[in-house]
C-alpha positions in Angstrom: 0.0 0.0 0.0 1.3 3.5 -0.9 3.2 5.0 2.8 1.9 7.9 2.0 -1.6 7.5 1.5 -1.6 5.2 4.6 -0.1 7.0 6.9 -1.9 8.5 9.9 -2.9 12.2 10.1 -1.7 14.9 12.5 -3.5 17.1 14.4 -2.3 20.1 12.5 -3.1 18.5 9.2 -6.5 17.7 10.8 -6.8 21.5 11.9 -6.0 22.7 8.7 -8.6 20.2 6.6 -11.3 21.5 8.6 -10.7 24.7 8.5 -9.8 24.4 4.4 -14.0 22.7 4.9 -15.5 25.6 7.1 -13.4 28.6 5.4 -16.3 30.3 4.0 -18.6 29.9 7.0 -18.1 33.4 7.9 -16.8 36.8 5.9 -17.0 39.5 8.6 -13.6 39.8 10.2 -14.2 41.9 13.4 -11.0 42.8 14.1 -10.2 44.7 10.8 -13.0 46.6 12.8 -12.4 49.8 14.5 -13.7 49.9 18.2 -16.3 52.2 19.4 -16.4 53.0 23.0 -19.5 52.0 24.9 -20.1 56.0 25.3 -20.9 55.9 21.6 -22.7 52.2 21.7 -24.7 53.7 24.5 -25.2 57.1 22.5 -26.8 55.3 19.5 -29.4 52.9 21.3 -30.6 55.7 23.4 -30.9 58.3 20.8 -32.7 55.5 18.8 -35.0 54.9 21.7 -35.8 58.2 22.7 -36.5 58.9 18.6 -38.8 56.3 18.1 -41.0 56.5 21.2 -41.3 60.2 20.0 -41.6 59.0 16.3 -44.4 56.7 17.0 -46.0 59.0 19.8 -46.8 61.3 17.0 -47.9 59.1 14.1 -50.4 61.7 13.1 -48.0 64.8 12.9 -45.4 63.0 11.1 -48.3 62.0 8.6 -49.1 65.8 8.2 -45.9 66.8 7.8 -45.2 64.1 5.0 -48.8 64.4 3.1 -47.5 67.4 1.3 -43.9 66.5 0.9 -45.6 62.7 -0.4 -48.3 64.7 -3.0 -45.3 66.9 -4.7 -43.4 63.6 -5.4 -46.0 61.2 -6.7 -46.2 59.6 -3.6 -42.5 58.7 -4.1 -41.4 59.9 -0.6 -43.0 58.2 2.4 -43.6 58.9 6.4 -41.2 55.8 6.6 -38.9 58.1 4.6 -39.5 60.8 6.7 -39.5 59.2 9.9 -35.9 57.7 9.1 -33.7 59.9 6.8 -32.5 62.2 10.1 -32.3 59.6 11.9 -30.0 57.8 9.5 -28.0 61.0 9.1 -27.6 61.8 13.0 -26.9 58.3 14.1 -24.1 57.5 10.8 -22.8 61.8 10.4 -22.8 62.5 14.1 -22.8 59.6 15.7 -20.8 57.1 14.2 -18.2 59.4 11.9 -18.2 62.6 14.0 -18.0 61.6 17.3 -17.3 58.0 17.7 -14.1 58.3 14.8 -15.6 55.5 12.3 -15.6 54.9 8.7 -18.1 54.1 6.6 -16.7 50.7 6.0 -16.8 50.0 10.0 -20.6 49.9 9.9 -20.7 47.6 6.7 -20.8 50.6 4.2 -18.4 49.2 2.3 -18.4 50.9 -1.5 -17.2 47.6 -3.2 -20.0 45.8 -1.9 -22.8 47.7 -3.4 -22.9 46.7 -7.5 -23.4 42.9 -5.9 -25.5 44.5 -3.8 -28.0 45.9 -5.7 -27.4 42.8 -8.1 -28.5 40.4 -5.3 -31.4 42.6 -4.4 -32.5 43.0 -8.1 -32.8 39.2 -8.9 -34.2 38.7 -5.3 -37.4 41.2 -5.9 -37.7 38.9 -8.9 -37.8 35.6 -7.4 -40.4 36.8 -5.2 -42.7 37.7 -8.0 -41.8 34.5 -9.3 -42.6 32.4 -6.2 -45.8 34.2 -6.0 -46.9 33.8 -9.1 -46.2 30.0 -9.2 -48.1 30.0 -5.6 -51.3 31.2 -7.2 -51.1 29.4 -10.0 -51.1 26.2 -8.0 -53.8 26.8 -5.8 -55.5 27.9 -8.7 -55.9 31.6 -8.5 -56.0 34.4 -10.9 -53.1 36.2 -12.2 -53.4 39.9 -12.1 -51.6 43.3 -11.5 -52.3 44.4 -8.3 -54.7 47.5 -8.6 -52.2 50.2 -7.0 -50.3 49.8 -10.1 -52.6 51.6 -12.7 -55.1 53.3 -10.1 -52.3 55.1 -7.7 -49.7 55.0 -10.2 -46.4 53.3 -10.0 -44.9 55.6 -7.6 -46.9 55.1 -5.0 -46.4 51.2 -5.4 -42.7 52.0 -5.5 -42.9 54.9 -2.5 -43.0 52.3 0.2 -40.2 49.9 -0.5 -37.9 53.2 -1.6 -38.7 54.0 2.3 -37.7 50.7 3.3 -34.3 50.9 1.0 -33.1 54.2 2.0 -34.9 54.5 5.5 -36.0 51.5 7.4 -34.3 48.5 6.2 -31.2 50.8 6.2 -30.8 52.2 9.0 -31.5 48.9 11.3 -29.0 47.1 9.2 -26.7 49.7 9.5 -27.3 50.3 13.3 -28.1 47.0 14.4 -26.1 44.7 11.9 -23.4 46.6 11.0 -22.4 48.3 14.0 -23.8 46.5 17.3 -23.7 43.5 16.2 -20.0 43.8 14.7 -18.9 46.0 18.1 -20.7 43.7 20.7 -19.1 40.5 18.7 -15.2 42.7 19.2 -16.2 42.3 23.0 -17.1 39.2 23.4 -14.1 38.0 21.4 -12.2 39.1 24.6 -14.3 37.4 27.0 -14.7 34.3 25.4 -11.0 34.2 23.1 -11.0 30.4 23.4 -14.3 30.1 22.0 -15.5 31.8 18.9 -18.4 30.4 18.3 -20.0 31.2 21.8 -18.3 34.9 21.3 -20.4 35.1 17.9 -23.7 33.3 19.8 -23.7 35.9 22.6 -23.4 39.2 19.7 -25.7 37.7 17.9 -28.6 37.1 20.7 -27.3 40.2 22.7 -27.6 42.4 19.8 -31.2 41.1 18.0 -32.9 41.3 21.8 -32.0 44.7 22.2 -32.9 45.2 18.3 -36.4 43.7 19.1 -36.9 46.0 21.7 -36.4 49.3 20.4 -39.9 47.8 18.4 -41.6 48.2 20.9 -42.9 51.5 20.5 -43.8 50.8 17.2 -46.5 48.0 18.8 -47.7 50.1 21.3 -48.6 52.9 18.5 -50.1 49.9 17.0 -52.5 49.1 20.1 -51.2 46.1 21.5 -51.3 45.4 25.0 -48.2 45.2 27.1 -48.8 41.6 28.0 -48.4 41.0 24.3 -44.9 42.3 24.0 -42.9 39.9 24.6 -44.7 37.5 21.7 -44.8 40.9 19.3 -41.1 41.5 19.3 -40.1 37.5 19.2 -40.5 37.7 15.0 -38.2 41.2 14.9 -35.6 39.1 17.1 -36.2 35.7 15.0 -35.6 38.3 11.5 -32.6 39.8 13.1 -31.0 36.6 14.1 -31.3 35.8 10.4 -30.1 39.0 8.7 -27.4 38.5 10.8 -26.6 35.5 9.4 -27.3 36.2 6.0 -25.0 39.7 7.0 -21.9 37.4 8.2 -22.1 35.1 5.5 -22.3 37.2 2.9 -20.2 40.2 4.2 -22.2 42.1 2.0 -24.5 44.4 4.4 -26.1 45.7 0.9 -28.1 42.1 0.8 -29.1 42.3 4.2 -30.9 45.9 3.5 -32.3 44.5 0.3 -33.7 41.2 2.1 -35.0 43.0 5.1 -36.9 45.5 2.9 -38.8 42.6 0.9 -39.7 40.8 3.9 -41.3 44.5 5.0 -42.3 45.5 2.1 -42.0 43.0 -1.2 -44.1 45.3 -3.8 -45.7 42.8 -5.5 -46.7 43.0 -9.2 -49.7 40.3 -8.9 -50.4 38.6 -5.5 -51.0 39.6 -2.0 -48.2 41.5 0.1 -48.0 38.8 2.7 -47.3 36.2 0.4 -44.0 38.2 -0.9 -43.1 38.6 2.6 -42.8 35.3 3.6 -40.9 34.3 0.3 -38.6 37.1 1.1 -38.3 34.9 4.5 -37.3 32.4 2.5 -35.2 33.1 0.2 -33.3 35.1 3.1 -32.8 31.3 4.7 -31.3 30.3 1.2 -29.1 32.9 0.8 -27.4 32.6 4.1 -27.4 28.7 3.5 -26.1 28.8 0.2 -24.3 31.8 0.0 -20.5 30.1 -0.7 -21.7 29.3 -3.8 -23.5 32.0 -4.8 -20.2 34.0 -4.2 -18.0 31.4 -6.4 -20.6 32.0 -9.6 -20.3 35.4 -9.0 -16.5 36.0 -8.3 -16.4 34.1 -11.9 -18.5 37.0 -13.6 -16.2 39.5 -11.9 -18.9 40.9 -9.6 -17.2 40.5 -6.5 -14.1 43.1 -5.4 -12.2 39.8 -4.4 -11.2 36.1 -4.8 -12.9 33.9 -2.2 -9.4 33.3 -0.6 -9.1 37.0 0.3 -12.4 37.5 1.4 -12.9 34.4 3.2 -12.8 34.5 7.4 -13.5 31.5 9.6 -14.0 32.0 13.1 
């Protein structure tokens, strides 16, 4: 029998074949990272508090203020717009670059990132009209355009998930992804050195719990009761658990922002919105399961800024 191929292996070449197996698991690397002190974690989370209890306090003002803004755009701009342009530009201008010394690329704005971004997003708006329209034809339903198109116009169908691109969806990925999640997973790295993978556990839960809460005066505004919190903000936690995934296995925060706004807002040509939303579930779950080779096919077309073995980070 050939020595070679019958010889036993050593630890270090077992280390190294499971790490060669596990190498695109994640592609954040935290430590590339710049550190924010916990004045400026603390600064952000209660600004953002303080904001939204105010935000959603006065649902009705902020809809007066918007209606004209909304009527000399088409409907184009939305109260989501509203509501979340200054706070993207105080928490990212102020916050982050001004006071607390980051870059752009600390928080996951990373320049390079964005043509696959938008690509990702792009196809993934059109899956979801796919899905749907395969759904309804299998249970049998009618296909047709949604009325909003051709009796509001397409601006107003658009207005909503334009809020949800350059105001909801990105802003929390921004905050909650891209910086807590990234700063509280620096700290933890410390306390648990010897073991990643709880260090990434405890950012990841410690980061989407305090994510869920700051939705809680969003339900209030909404009427529930207070005994009905905790079961309102479990989905915002399960959703953030999995953007964070799909954020740390893509290293692309750009599809994060474009998932999260589908499973908010999916803009469906034909079908109801709820359906679009849990596709956008869906197809969130594929793209953080599947994502290694996603990124080969793509890194072969060019769109990616680097090879895998650059980009790639294991924890």
């Amino acid at each position: 029998m050939n020595a070679e191929r019958s010889r036993r292996e050593t630890p270090a070449e077992g280390t190294a074949r499971r790490n060669e197996r596990s190498r695109f698991r994640w592609r954040i690397d935290v430590s590339t990272v710049t550190e924010a002190s916990w004045t400026i974690v603390g600064g952000v989370l209660l600004f953002s508090a303080v904001y939204f209890v105010l935000a959603w306090s006065n649902v009705g003002l902020i809809r007066g203020v918007s209606r004209p803004v909304s009527a000399a755009t088409g409907g184009l701009v939305t109260p989501t717009l509203i509501i979340y342009l200054p706070l993207l530009v105080i928490s990212i201008g102020v916050l982050f670059v001004w006071l607390g010394g980051l870059g752009f690329s600390d928080v996951g704005l990373e320049q390079r990132d964005l043509p696959l971004g938008i690509l990702v997003t792009v196809i993934a708006w059109g899956l979801i009209q796919l899905a749907v329209v395969l759904s309804l034809l299998d249970a049998g339903e009618p296909i047709a355009v949604n009325r909003d198109w051709y009796t509001a116009g397409v601006l107003v169908s658009i207005g909503p998930l334009v809020g949800q691109l350059l105001g909801n969806a990105l802003y929390e990925e921004v905050v909650m992804r891209g910086f807590l999640l990234v700063q509280l997973h620096k700290r933890a790295r410390r306390i648990w050195g010897g073991s990643p993978g709880l260090a990434l556990f405890a950012a990841v839960v410690g980061s989407q719990l305090i994510f869920a809460s700051l939705h809680v005066p969003n339900r209030l505004a909404r009427g529930a009761d207070w005994n009905l919190i905790p079961l309102a903000i479990l989905l915002p936690f399960l959703i953030g658990i999995l953007l964070a995934l799909v954020y740390y296995r893509t290293g692309n925060l750009f599809i994060a922002i474009g998932l999260h706004a589908f499973m908010n807002t999916p803009t469906l040509v034909v079908g109801p919105q709820g359906l679009g939303e849990t596709y956008a579930v869906y197809l969130a779950i594929v793209v953080a399961v599947g994502w290694p080779w996603f990124h080969r096919v793509a890194t072969r077309t060019g769109l990616t800024g680097t090879s895998e073995d650059e980009s790639s980070v294991s924890e």
